[in-house]
Each structure stands twice: as structure tokens, then as C-alpha cells.
C-alpha positions in Angstrom: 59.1 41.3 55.0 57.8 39.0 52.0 55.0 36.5 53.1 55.1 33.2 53.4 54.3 31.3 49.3 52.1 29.0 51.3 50.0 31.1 52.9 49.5 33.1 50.0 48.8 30.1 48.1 46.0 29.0 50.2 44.4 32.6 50.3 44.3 32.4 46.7 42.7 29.1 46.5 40.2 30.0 49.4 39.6 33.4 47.0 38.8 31.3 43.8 36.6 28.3 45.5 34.5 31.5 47.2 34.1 33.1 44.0 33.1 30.1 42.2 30.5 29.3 44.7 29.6 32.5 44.0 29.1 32.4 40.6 27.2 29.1 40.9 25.1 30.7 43.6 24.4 33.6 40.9 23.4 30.9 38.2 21.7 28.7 40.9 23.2 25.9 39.2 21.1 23.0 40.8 20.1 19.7 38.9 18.0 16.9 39.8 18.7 13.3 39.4 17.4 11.6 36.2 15.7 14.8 34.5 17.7 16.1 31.4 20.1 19.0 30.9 21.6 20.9 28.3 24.8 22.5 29.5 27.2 25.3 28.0 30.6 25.1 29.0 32.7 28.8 29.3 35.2 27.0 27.4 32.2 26.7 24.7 31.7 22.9 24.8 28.0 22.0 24.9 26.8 19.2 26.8 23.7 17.5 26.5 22.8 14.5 28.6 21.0 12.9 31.9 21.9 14.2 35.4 23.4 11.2 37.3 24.4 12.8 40.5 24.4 16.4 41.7 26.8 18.0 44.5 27.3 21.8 45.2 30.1 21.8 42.9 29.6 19.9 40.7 27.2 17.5 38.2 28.1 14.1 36.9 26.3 13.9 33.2 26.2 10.6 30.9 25.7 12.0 27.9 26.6 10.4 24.0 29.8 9.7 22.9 28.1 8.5 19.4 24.9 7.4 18.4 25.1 4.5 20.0 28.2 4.4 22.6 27.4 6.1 26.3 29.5 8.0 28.6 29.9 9.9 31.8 31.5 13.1 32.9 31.5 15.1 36.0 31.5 19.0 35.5 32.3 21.3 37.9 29.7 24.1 38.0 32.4 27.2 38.1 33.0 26.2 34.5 29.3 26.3 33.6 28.3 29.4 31.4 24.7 28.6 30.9 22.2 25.4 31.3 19.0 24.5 30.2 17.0 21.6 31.5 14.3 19.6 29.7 11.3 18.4 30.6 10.6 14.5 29.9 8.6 15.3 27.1 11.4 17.7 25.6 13.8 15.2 26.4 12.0 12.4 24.7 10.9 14.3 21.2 14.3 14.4 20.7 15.9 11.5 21.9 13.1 9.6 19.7 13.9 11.5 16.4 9.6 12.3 16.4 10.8 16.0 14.9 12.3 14.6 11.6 9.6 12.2 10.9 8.7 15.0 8.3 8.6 15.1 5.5 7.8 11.4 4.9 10.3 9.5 2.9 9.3 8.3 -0.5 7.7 5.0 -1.9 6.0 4.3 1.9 3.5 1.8 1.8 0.3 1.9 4.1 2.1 -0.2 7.0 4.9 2.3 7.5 1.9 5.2 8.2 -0.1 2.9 10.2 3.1 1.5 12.6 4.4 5.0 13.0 1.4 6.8 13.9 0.2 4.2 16.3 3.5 2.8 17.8 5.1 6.1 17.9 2.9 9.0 17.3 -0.1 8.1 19.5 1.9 6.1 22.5 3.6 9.9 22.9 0.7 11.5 22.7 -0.3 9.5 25.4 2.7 9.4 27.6 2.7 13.4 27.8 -0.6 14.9 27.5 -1.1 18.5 27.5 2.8 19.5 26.2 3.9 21.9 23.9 5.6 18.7 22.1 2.5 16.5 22.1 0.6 19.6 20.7 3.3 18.7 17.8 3.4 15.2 17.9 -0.7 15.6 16.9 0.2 17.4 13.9 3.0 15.1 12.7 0.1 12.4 13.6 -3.0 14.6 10.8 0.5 14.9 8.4 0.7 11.1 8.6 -3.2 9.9 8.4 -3.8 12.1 5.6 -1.2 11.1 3.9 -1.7 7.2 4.7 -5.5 7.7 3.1 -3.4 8.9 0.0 -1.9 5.9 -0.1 -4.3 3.2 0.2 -6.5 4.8 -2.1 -3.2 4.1 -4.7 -1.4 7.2 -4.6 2.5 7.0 -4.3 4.6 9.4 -2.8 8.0 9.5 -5.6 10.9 12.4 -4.8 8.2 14.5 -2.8 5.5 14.6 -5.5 2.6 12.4 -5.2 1.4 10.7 -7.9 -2.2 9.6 -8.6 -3.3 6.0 -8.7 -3.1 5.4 -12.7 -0.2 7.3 -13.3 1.7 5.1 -10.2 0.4 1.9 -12.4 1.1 2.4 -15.6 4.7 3.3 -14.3 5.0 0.5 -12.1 8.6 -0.7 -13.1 10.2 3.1 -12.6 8.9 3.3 -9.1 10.6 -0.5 -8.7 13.5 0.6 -10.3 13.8 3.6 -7.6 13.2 1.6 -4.6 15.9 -0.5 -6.0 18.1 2.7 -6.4 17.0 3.7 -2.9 17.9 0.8 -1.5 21.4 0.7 -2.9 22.2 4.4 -1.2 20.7 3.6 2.2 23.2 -0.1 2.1 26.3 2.6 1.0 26.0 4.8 3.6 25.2 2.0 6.3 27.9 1.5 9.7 28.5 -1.8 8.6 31.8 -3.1 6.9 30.2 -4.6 4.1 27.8 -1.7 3.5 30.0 -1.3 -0.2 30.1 -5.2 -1.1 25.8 -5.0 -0.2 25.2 -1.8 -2.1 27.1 -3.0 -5.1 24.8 -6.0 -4.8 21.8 -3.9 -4.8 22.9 -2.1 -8.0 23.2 -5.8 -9.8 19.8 -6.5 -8.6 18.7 -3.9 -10.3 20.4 -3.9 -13.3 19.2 -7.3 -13.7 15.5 -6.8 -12.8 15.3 -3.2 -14.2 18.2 -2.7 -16.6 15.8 -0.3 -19.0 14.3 2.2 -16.1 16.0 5.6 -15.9 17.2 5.1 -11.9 19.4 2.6 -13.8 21.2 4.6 -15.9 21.1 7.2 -13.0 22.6 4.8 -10.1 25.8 4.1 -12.4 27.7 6.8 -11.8 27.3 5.9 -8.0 28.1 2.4 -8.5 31.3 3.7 -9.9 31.8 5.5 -6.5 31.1 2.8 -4.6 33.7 0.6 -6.3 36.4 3.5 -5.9 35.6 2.9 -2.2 35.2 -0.6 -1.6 38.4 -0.9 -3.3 40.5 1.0 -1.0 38.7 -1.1 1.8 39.7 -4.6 0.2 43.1 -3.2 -0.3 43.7 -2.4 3.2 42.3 -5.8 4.6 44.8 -7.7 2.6 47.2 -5.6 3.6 45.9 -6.6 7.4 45.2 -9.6 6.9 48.3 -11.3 7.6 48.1 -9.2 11.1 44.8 -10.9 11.8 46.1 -14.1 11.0 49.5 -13.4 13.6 47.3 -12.4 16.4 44.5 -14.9 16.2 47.6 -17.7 16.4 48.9 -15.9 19.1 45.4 -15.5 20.9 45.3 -19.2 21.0 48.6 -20.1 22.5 47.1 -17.3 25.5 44.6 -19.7 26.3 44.7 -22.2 28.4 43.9 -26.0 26.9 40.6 -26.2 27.5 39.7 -22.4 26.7 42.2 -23.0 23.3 40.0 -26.3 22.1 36.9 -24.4 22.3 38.3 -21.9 20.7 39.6 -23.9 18.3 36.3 -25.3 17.7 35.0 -21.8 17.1 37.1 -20.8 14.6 36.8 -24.0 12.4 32.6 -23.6 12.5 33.0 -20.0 11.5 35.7 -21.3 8.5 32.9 -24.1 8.0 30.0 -22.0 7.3 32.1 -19.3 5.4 33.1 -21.7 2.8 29.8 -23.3 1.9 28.7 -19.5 1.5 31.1 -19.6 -1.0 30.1 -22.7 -2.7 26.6 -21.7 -2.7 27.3 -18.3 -4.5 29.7 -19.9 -6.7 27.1 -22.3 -7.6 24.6 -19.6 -8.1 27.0 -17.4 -10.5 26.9 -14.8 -7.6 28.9 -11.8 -8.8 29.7 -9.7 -5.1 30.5 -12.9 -2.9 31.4 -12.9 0.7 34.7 -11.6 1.9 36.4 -12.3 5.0 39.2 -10.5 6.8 41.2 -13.9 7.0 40.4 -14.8 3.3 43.5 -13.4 1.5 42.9 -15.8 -2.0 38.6 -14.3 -1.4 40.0 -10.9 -1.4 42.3 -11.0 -4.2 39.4 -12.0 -6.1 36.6 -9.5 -5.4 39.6 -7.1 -6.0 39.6 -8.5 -10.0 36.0 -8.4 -10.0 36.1 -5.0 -8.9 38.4 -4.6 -11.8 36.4 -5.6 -14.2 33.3 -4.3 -13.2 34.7 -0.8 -13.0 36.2 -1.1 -17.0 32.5 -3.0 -17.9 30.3 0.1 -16.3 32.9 2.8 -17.5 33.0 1.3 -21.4 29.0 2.0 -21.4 27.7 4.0 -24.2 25.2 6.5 -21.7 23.5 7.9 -24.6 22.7 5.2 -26.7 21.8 3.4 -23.2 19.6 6.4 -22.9 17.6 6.1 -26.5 16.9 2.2 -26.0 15.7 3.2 -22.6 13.1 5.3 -23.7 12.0 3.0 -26.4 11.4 0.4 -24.1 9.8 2.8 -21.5 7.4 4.1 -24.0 6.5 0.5 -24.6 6.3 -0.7 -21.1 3.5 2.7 -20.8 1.9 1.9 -23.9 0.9 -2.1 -22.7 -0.3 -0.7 -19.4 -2.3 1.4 -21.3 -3.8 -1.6 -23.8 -2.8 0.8 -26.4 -2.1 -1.8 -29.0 -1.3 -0.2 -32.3 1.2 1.9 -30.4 2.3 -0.7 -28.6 3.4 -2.9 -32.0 5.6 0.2 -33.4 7.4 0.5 -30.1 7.9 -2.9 -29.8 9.3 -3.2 -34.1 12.0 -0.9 -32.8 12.5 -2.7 -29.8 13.7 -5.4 -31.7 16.0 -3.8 -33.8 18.0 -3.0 -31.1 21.3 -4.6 -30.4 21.6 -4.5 -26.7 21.8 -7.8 -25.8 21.0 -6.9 -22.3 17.6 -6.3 -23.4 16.6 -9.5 -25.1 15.3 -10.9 -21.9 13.0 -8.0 -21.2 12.0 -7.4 -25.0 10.7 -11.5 -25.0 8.6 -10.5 -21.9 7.2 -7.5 -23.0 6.2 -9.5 -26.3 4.9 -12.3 -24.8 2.6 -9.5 -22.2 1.7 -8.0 -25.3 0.7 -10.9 -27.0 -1.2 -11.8 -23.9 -2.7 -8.6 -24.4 -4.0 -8.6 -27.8 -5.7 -11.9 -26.9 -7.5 -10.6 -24.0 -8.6 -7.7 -25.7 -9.9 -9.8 -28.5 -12.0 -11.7 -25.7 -13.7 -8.9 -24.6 -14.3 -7.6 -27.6 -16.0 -10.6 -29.0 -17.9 -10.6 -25.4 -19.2 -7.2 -26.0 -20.4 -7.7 -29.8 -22.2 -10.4 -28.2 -24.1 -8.9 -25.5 -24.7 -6.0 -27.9 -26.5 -8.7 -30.4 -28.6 -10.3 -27.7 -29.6 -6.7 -26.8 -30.8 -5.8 -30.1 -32.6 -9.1 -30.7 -33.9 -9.1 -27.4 -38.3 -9.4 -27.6 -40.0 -6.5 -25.5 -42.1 -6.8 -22.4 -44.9 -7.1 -25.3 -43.3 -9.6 -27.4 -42.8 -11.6 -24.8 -46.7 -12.2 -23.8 -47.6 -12.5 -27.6 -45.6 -15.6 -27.5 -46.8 -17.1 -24.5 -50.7 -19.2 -25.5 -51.6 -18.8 -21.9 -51.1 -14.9 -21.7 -52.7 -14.2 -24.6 -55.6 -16.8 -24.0 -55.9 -14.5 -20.7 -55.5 -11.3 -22.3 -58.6 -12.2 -25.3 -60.8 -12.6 -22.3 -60.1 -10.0 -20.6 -60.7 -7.7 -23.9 -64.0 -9.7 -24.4 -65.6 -8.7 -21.0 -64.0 -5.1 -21.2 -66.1 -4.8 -24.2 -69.0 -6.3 -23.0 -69.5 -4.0 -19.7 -68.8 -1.3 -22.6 -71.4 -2.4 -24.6 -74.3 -2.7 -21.5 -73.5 0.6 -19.6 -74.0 2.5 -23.9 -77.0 0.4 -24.5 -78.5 1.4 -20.5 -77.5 5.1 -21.6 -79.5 5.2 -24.6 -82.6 3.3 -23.3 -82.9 6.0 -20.7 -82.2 9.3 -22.9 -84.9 7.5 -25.2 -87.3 7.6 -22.0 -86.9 11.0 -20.7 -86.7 12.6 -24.6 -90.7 10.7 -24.6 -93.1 13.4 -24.3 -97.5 13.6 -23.8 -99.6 14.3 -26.5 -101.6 18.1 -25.3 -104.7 17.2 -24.0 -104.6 13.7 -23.4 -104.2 12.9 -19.6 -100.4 11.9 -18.2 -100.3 8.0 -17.6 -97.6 7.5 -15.1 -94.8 5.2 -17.1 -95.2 1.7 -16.2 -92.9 -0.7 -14.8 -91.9 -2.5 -17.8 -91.4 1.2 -19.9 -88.2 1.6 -17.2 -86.8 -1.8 -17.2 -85.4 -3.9 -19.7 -87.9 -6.7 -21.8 -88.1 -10.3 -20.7 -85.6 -11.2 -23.8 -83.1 -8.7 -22.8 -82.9 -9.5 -19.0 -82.8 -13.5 -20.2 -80.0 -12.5 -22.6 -78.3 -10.2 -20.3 -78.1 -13.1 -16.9 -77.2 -16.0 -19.8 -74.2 -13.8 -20.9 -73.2 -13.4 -17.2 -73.7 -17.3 -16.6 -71.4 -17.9 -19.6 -68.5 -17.8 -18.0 -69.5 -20.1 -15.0 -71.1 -22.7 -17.5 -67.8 -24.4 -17.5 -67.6 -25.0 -13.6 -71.2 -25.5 -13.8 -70.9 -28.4 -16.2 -68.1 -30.1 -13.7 -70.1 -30.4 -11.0 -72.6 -31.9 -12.7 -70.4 -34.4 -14.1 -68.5 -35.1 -10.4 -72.5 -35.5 -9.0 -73.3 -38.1 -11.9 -70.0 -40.2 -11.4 -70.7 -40.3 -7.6 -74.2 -41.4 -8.3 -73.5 -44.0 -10.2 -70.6 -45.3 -8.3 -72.8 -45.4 -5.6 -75.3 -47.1 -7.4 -73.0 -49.9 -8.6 -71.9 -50.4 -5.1 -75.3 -51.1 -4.0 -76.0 -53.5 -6.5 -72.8 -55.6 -5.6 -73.7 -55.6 -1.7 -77.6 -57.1 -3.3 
């Protein structure tokens, strides 16, 4: 006797829910709420994402559908090969992106080292102490300081080669030039819809600002790219926009009155501000304008001036681009280097050349030079100067022979010099003449008398009359001050009689 299908339909189920708990028990598959999980699937899908809700069977994950779009999915745990969960620090270095910070891009001024290493670096340093990935953070943090002291002291980092602070000067407008060029890539490959229209803008800015650098002549073959691509894009919205147009119209007879005036409203502001865009980039010669996905007349005419743009850039003459290039580059090096003579030859073949894209940029680099030359002249006119004044300059000597006063003082000072000379050489010989004085034999020894060891009357006057001489003057005023008061006094006696 067969048995029954449904019986041994439910044996088979109960057989394969036991043997997935099973398999689960094995794995001891468990998740908590909120903590991060990376999940293998058997079928080989990998799923990476934060536990929402955990059952015995199963684990509801909201994981990434893009970079910026989130989703949810329950999983049922028999189907689960192999998980790994992450801690919050784990799951935080790479959510934040803190692992490619390195190596730094290019052409980063201080504010981009000092905002990343304190708003990022150090706030996760802080938020998980002690973890393998802060351990890492701290040397992404030394990467970044040392690199940041680089920088301020006028170092520039330039397609991974640092460059010292002269050499990042005197080629000031290539490093422009390539964050021009650097700017153009990072529009091109930009989520936005008019990431072509603003990259081919950023390639105009630069041919206009820095038509003669080499990350000119290097961005036009991407420029050529990019029209390639924003011309497929314009094609296809004039092919929609009569689509647009249908269902906006169609949209608005949806709506009720009110909900259709507003909307109304709406659409005419937007239409509003859209065409005085226009006007104001017309009026400014603006090349790339605005486009708009309802604007079939604006998109049939960025579509000429894609056109024409392409035939311009593709009927360029690279290699003779390339020679006037260099001429002007060596020029542009040789005025930040005040190097004048060289400067005038590069600038005699600047001129000759026929390029009239150049002329603006060949009447500024003659006009810097000029500036130049007259600066230079300045200081060395200033120099030849102080150098004269040098040379002329009186000594320390010179400068008290010319002064009365100093030398009246320094003729004084050499008189009583001499004179205390003159004394202690006269006392010397006096007493050598003394002692060399000997008795006659046989007479008796007189002991010397006072006035043998002391200087005569005349020479003790002279001596205290050539000490007095110097107070004689003083000595003199007194006297006169005592006479005036006497007879002041005197007179005023004679007046009270």
C-alpha cells in the first residue's frame, strides 16, 4: 500500500525545518539588534548591513542598495554559509571611508589637513579608544600632520611628488592650471545630469585663464570625450522632451483646481528664473548655457555649440600648441626668477608668435616684466646707495675729532695724564738720587734731614698751584657771586637810609 502524498509531504517539510535548525544551531547563527553584520549567502551573495530584528530563523538586515539609497531584507538563517559581525568601531572605519583617506589627494591646502584630522581623525579616536582601528586611525592622523607642516611651510603636494616651496612658486600657473584640470575630471564623473555641461565649463575656464600651461593641452583630449558624451545626453532629452511636455500637461488636468493653480504657479517661477539665466549668460557671452529638459529650441542650440566646439578643438595644431607652450612657460619661470636678460629673449620670441590666443597673456607677461625691470632698477639704485654711505661713513674716531666739545675733553684729559706722568718720574728720580748718596770714610753719619727727603719750598708751592689750576675757575665764580651779593646788599641798605 502507497502512503498517503500528504503525509509524506509534511514529513518531508518537518525533515528539512529540523535540519535547518540544525545547521543554524551548528553555526549558532545569533545576531543582536543594531550591531553590524557581514553575511555570506550559500547561494554566494554577500550581505553587509545593520541587524534590525533577529528571530530563530531568521534576520531582517537594512543594508545599501547604492551609495546613498537604503533597504531591508529578511534572511533566513538555513541559507546562511558564513557571518561575520563588526564591532562599532569596525563598522564605522568603513562606513566613514577613514581607510582611503590615504594617500592624500594632490594640491591640498592646510585647511583640508587641519579639518580632517580634527573633525574626522581625532573625534574617532575619541569615540573608540583602545581599538585595533583607532590604533590606525592614529597613524592616518601622524600621515596627515606631517604632511600639513609640509604644507604650511610652502610645500605642495602635485601627482604624489612634493615639491619644495620655490620650485611650487616659480611654477605657480601649472599647479593653477592642474587644479583647473582636476576640477574638470571630478565635475565629469559627478551623479549629477549636468556633470558634462559643468565639466566642459571647467575646461573653458581654463583655457581662458591658463591656455599656455601643459594640463591644457593635456585636458583636450578629455574635453573631446566629454563632448562625445554630453552629446548623446542632449540628443536623448530632445528626443524626450516632448514626453515631458505630454505628462506635465496631463499632471495638471490630475489635479484638482486649487492643487492645479499652485502648480501652475510653480511651473511659471521655475520658467521665470530659467529664462533670465539665459539672458544673463547670453549677456555675458557664456559659451556652455543652461539646458533644460522642457527647453527643445535651448537644446538644439548647445547641440550646435557642441558642434562647433568639437571641429574648433579637433582642427588644433598639438605640436605647434606644444612649442608656443614652452616658450611662454620658460618665460613665465624666467620672471619668477627676476632673470631679466633671459627673460627679454623669451619674451622676443613670444611675440613672434601667431597664436592669437596668446596675445592677452603675452601683454601681461610684458607689462610684469616691465614691472620687473623697474623694481629691480629700484633696488639696485637703493643698494649702490647704502653701499656709498658705507664707504663715506666717519669712524667711531672721526666722529669725536669733529665734535669741539669731545676733543676740548679729550686735550684735558691728555694734559693731566701727562702731568701725573711727569710727578710719579720726577718722585722716582729724587729718591734713587737719595739712596745712590753715600758718607765720606771717616767722617761721622748725620742722619738725613727732613728737608733732604721732601720736596723744596718752590716745588711743593709749584706742585699744590698746578693742582689748584684746575679749580681756579670755580674758585673765581664764587668770588664773583659773593661780590654781586655784597653789593646788592649794600645798595639796598642805602635805599632803606
Amino acid at each position: 500500500m502507497k502512503p498517503f502524498p500528504i503525509l509524506h509531504l509534511i514529513v518531508s517539510i518537518t525533515m528539512s525545518v529540523f535540519a535547518g535548525r540544525q545547521a543554524v544551531a551548528q553555526l549558532n547563527i545569533s545576531f543582536n539588534p543594531g550591531e553590524t553584520a557581514v553575511i555570506i549567502m550559500k547561494s554566494g551573495d554577500k550581505i553587509e548591513g545593520k541587524v534590525l530584528r533577529d528571530t530563530p530563523d531568521s534576520v531582517e538586515i537594512e543594508y545599501k542598495l547604492t551609495p546613498k539609497i537604503k533597504d531591508r531584507k529578511i534572511l533566513l538563517k538555513g541559507d546562511i554559509a558564513s557571518f561575520k559581525k563588526q564591532s562599532p568601531s569596525e563598522t564605522e572605519f568603513a562606513e566613514s571611508g577613514l581607510g582611503k583617506l590615504l594617500p592624500t589627494p594632490d594640491l591640498k591646502d592646510a585647511s583640508y589637513y587641519e579639518s580632517t584630522i580634527q573633525d574626522k581623525l581625532r573625534t574617532f579616536i575619541a569615540k573608540h579608544p583602545g581599538t585595533p582601528e583607532s590604533a590606525e586611525v592614529e597613524k592616518i592622523a601622524a600621515t596627515f600632520i606631517e604632511e600639513k607642516i609640509k604644507v604650511v611651510s610652502g610645500q605642495l603636494k602635485m601627482e604624489g611628488h612634493w615639491l619644495d616651496a620655490d620650485t611650487a612658486k616659480r611654477d605657480s600657473y601649472n599647479i593653477d592650471a592642474c587644479r583647473q584640470f582636476m576640477a574638470m575630471q571630478e565635475k565629469a564623473v559627478a551623479s549629477r545630469e549636468s556633470r558634462y555641461l559643468e565639466a566642459l565649463r571647467a575646461f573653458e575656464k581654463l583655457r581662458a585663464g591658463h591656455g599656455a600651461a601643459p594640463y591644457f593641452l593635456k585636458a583636450i583630449p578629455e574635453a573631446l570625450e566629454y563632448l562625445k558624451r554630453f552629446e548623446v545626453q542632449v540628443t536623448e532629452m530632445i528626443r524626450d522632451a516632448p514626453v515631458h511636455l505630454q505628462r506635465r500637461a496631463e499632471g495638471l488636468k490630475q489635479l484638482g483646481s486649487n492643487e492645479a493653480s499652485a502648480a501652475r504657479k510653480a511651473i511659471e517661477e521655475e520658467e521665470r528664473v530659467y529664462k533670465n539665466t539665459l539672458d544673463r549668460q547670453h549677456k555675458d557671452n557664456v559659451k556652455w548655457r543652461d539646458i533644460s529638459k522642457f527647453d527643445v529650441k535651448g537644446l538644439q542650440d548647445i547641440t550646435a555649440v557642441i558642434e562647433k566646439e568639437r571641429a574648433n578643438l579637433s582642427a588644433l595644431n598639438v605640436p605647434a600648441l606644444q612649442a608656443e607652450s614652452n616658450i611662454l612657460m620658460i618665460l613665465i619661470r624666467y620672471i619668477a626668477d627676476k632673470n631679466i636678460a633671459e627673460a627679454d629673449a623669451a619674451l622676443e620670441k613670444a611675440t613672434k608668435m601667431k597664436n592669437p590666443s596668446f596675445g592677452p597673456l603675452i601683454q601681461s607677461l610684458t607689462k610684469e616684466l616691465g614691472i620687473l625691470r623697474e623694481s629691480v632698477k629700484i633696488e639696485q639704485k637703493a643698494a649702490a646707495a647704502a653701499a656709498s654711505a658705507a664707504a663715506h661713513a666717519p669712524s667711531v674716531e672721526d666722529k669725536a675729532g669733529t665734535n669741539p666739545v669731545a676733543e676740548a675733553i679729550k686735550k684735558v684729559q691728555e694734559e693731566k695724564n701727562q702731568k701725573a706722568v711727569d710727578a710719579t718720574t720726577e718722585a722716582k728720580a729724587t729718591a734713587t738720587k737719595a739712596s745712590a748718596t753715600k758718607v765720606k770714610p771717616g767722617s761721622p753719619q748725620k742722619s738725613a734731614s727732613p728737608a733732604a727727603t721732601s720736596e723744596s719750598p718752590s716745588e711743593a708751592q709749584s706742585s699744590l698751584m698746578e693742582r689748584l689750576n684746575d679749580y681756579f675757575p670755580f674758585i673765581g665764580g664764587i668770588l664773583l657771586v659773593i661780590i654781586a651779593l655784597a653789593w646788592l646788599i649794600g645798595k639796598r641798605k642805602k635805599e632803606k637810609d
